[in-house]
C-alpha positions as a Markdown table, in Angstrom:
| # | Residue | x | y | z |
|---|---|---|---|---|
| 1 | Unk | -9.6 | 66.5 | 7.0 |
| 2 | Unk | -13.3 | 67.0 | 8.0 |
| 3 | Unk | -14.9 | 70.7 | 7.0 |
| 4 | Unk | -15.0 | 73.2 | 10.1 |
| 5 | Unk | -18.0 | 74.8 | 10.9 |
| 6 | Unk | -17.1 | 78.0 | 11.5 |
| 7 | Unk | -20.4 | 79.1 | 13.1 |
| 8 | Unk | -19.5 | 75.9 | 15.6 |
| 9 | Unk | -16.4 | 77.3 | 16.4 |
| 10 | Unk | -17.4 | 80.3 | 17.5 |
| 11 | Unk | -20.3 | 78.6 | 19.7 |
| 12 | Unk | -17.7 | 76.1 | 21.3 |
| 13 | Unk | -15.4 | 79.0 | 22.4 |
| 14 | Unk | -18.1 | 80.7 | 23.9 |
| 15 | Unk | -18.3 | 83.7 | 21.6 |
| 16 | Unk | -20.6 | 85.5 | 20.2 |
| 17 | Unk | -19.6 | 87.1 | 16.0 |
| 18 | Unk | -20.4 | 90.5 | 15.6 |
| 19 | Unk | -19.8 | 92.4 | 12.2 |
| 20 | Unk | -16.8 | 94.9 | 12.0 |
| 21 | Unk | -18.8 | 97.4 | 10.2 |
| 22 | Unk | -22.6 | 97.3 | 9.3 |
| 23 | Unk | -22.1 | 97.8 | 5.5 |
| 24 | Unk | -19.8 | 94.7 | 5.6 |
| 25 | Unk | -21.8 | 91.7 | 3.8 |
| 26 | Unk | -22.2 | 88.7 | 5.2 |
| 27 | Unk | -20.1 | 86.6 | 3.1 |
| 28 | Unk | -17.0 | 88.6 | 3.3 |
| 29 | Unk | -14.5 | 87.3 | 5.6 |
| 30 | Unk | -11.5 | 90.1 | 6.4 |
| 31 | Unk | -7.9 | 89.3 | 7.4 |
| 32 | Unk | -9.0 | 89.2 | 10.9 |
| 33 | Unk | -11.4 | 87.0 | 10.4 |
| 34 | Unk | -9.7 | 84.7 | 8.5 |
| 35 | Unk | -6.5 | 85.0 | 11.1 |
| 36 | Unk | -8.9 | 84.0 | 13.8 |
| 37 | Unk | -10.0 | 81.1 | 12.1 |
| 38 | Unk | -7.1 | 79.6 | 11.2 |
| 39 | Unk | -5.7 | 79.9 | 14.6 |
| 40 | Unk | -9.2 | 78.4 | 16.1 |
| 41 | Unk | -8.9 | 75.4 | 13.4 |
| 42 | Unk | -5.5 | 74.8 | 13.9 |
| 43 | Unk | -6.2 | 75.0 | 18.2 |
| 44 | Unk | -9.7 | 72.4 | 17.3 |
| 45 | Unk | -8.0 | 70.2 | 14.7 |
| 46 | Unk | -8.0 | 66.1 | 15.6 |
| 47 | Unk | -4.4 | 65.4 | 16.4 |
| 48 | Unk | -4.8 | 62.2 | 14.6 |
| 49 | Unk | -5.8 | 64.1 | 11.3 |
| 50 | Unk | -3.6 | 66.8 | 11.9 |
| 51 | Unk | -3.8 | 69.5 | 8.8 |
| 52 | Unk | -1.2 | 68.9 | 6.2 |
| 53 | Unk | 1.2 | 71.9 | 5.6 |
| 54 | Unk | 0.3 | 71.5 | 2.2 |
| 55 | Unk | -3.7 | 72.8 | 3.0 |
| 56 | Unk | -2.6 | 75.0 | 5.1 |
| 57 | Unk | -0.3 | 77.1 | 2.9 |
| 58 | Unk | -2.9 | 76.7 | 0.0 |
| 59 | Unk | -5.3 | 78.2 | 2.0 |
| 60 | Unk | -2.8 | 81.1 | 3.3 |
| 61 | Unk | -2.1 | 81.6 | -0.3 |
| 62 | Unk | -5.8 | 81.5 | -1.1 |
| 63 | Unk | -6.5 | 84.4 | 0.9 |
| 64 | Unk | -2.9 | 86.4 | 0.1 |
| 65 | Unk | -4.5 | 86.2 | -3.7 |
| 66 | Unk | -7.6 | 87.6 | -2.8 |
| 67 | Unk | -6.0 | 90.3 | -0.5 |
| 68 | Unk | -3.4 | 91.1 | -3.4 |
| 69 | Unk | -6.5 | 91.6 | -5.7 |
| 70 | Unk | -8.4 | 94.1 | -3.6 |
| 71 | Unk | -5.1 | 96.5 | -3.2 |
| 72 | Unk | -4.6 | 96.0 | -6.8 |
| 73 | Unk | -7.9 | 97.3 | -6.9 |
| 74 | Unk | -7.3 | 99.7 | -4.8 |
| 75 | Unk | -4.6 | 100.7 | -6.6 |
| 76 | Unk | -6.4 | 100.9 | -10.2 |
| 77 | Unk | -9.4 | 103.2 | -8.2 |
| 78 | Unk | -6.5 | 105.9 | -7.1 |
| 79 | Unk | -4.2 | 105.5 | -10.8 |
| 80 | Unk | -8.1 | 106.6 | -12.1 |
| 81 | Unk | -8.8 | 109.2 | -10.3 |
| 82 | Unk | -4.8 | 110.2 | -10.8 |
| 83 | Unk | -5.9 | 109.9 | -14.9 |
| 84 | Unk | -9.6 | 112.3 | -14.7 |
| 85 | Unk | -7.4 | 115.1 | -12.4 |
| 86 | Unk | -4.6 | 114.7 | -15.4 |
| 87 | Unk | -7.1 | 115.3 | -18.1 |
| 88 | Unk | -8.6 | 118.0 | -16.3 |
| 89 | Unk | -5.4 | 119.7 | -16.5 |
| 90 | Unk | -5.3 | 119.4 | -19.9 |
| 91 | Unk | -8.5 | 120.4 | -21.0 |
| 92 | Unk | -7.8 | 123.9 | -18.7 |
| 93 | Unk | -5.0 | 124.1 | -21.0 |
| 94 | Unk | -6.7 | 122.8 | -24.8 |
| 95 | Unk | -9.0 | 125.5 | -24.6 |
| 96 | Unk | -8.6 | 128.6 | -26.7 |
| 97 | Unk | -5.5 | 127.0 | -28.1 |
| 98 | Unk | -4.7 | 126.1 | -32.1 |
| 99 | Unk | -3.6 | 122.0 | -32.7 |
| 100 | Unk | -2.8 | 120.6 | -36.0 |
| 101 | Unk | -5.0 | 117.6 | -36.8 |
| 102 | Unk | -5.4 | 114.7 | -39.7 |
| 103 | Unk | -7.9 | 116.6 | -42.2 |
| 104 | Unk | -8.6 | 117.3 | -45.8 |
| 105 | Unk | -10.5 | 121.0 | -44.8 |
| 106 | Unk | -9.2 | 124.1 | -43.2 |
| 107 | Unk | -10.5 | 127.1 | -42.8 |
| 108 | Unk | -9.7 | 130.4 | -44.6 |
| 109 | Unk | -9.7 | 133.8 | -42.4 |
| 110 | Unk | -9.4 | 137.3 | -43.2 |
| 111 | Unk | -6.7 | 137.5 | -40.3 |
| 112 | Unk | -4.5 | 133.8 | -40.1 |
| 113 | Unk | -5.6 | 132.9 | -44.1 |
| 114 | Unk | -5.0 | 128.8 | -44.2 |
| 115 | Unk | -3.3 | 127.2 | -42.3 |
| 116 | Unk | -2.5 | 123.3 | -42.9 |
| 117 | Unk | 0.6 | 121.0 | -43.2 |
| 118 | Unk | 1.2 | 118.1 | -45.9 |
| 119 | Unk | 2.8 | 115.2 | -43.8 |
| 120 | Unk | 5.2 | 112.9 | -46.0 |
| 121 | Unk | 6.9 | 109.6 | -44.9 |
| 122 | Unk | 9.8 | 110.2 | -47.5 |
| 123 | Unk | 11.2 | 112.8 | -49.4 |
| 124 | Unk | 9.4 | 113.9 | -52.6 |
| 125 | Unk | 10.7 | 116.3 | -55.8 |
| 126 | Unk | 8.1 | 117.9 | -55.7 |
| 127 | Unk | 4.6 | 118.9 | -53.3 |
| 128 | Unk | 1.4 | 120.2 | -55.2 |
| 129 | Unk | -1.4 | 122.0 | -53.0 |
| 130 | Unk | -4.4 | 122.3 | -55.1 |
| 131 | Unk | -7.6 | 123.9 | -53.2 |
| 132 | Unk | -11.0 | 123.8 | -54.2 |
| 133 | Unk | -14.3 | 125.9 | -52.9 |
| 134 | Unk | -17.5 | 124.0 | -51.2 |
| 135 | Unk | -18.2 | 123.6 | -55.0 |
| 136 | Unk | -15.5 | 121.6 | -56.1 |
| 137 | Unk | -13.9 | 123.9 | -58.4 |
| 138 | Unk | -10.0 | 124.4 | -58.1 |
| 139 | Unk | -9.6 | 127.9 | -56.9 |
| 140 | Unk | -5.9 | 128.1 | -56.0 |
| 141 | Unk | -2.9 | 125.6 | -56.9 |
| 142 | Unk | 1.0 | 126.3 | -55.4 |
| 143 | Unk | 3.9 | 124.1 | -56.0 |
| 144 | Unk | 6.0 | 123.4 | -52.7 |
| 145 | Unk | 8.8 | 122.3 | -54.7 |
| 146 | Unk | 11.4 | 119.6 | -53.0 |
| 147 | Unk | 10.8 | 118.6 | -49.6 |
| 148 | Unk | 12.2 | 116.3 | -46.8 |
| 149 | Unk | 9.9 | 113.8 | -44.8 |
| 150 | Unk | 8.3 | 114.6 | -42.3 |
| 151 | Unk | 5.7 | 117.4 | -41.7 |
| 152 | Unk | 6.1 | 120.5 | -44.2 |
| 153 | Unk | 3.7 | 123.6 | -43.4 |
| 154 | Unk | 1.4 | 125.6 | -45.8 |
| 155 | Unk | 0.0 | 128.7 | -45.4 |
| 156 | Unk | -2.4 | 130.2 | -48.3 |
| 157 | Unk | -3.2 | 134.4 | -47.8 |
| 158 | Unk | -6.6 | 133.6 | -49.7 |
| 159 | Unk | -4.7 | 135.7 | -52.7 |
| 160 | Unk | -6.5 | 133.9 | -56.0 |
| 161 | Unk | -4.6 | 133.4 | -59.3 |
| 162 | Unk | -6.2 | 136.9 | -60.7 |
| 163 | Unk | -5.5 | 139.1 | -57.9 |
| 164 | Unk | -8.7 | 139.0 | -56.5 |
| 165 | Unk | -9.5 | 137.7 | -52.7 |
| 166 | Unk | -11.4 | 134.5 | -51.8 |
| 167 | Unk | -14.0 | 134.7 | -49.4 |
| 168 | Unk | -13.5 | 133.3 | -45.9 |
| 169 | Unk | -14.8 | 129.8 | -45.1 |
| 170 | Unk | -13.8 | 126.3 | -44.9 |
| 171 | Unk | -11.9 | 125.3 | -48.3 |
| 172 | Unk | -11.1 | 121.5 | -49.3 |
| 173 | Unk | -7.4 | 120.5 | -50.4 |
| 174 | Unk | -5.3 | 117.8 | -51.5 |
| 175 | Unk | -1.5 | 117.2 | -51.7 |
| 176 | Unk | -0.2 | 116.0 | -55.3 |
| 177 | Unk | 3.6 | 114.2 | -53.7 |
| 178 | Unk | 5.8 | 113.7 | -57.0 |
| 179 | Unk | 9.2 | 111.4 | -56.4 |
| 180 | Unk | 10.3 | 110.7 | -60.1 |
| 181 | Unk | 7.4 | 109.8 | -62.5 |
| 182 | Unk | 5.2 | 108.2 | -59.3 |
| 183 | Unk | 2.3 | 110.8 | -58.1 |
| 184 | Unk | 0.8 | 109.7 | -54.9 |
| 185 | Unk | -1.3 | 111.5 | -52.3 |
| 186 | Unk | -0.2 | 113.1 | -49.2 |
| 187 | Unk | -1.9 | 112.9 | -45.9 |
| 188 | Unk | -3.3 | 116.4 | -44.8 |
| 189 | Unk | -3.5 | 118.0 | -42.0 |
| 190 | Unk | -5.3 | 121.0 | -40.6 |
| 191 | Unk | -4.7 | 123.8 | -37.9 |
| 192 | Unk | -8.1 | 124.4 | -36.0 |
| 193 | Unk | -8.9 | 126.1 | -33.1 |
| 194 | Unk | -10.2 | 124.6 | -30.2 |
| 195 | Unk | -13.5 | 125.6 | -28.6 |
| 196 | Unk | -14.0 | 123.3 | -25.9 |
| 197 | Unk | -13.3 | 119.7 | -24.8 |
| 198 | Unk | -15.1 | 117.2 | -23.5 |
| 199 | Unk | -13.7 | 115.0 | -20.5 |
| 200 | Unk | -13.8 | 111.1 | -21.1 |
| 201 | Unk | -14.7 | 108.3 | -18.9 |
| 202 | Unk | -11.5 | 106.4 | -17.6 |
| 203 | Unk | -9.1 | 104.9 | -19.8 |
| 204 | Unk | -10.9 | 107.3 | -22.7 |
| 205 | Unk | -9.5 | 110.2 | -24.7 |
| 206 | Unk | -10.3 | 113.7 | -24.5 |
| 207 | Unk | -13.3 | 115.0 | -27.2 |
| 208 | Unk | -12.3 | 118.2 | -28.6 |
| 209 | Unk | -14.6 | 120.4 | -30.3 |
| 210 | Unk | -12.8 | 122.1 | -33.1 |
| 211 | Unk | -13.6 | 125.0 | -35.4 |
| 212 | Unk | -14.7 | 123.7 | -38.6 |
| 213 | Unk | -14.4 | 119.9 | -37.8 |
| 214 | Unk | -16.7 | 119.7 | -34.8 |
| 215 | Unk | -15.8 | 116.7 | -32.6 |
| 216 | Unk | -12.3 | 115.1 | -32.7 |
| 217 | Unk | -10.1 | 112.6 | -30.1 |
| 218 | Unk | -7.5 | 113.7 | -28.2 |
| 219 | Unk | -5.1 | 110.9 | -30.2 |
| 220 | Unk | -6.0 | 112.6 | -33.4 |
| 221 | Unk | -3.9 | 115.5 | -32.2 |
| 222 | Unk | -0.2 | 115.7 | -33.9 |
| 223 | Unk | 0.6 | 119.2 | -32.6 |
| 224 | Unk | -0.3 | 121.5 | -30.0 |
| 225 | Unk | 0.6 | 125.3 | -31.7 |
């Protein structure tokens, strides 16, 4: 079947094509545009060469893909704007608050002390904390004792072997995890406070800033306190 002209059309029917809308471009065609034309080419088509229902759905479905895509479009634009308004909410909500995060730091105060969790993906005999000063040095080792998988929470007063009081600050520490005669580490975690938060683009986490850590994602967090 020959090409239509669509310009031609128009002329032979006497009209004259003026744009919807001024920002429209000039090579978009909209559903009434391509409704029109279909109806016009079916009207001018050479009854000899008549279009084949085979073209003609193809070119229905043609534009029902392209009309699917822009309301899926559509629908992407209002699901992110739903997403920034959601993580709005919870920044309103992060701030000010305490979360427990993967670290191998926390932070010693004269009011909370440490606090931290040892997280273990089976039960061990026994869970060793040993913590050591921006030096290095071991300052204070405690023996958990038998513990069940899963997260198990400890909480150091700053109280040193000899009596005497550590000084507040950020203090390193480790998790010795005994099952039998096998010693293996144990991941660490740390509760920090959160100081403020950072909206991400679409389809990206949070950024929290946290005390003693500085910037962290959103997905790092395993608890909210």
């Amino acid at each position: 079947m020959p090409e239509i002209d669509s310009n031609n059309i128009y002329t032979q029917l006497g009209l004259t094509r003026v744009d919807e809308t001024k920002d429209k471009a000039n090579d978009e065609l909209g559903q009434a545009e391509f409704l029109e034309l279909m109806t016009t080419q079916l009207r001018f088509q050479d009854p000899l060469e008549p279009m084949e229902n085979g073209d003609f759905l193809a070119q229905m479905a043609q534009f029902g893909t392209v009309s699917g895509v822009n309301e899926l479009n559509d629908a992407f634009d209002s699901m992110s704007a739903a997403f920034q308004s959601n993580q709005a909410l919870q920044a309103s909500t992060l701030v000010g608050r305490k979360v427990l995060v993967p670290a191998n730091q926390a932070n010693l105060t004269e009011v909370n002390g440490m606090q931290a969790a040892i997280n273990l993906n089976q039960p061990a005999n026994n869970v060793i904390v040993n913590i050591t000063d921006s030096t290095g040095q071991l300052v204070y080792r405690q023996e958990l004792g038998l513990q069940q998988a899963g997260l198990t929470d400890f909480n150091w007063n700053g109280q040193l072997a000899d009596g005497s009081q550590a000084a507040p600050g950020l203090y390193q520490f480790s998790a010795e995890v005994h099952r039998g005669n096998d010693v293996s580490s144990g991941e660490t975690l740390s509760v920090v406070d959160v100081e403020s938060v950072t909206l991400g683009q679409a389809g990206q986490d949070l950024t929290l800033s946290v005390s003693g850590l500085g910037d962290i994602s959103m997905s790092q967090v395993r608890k909210i306190m």
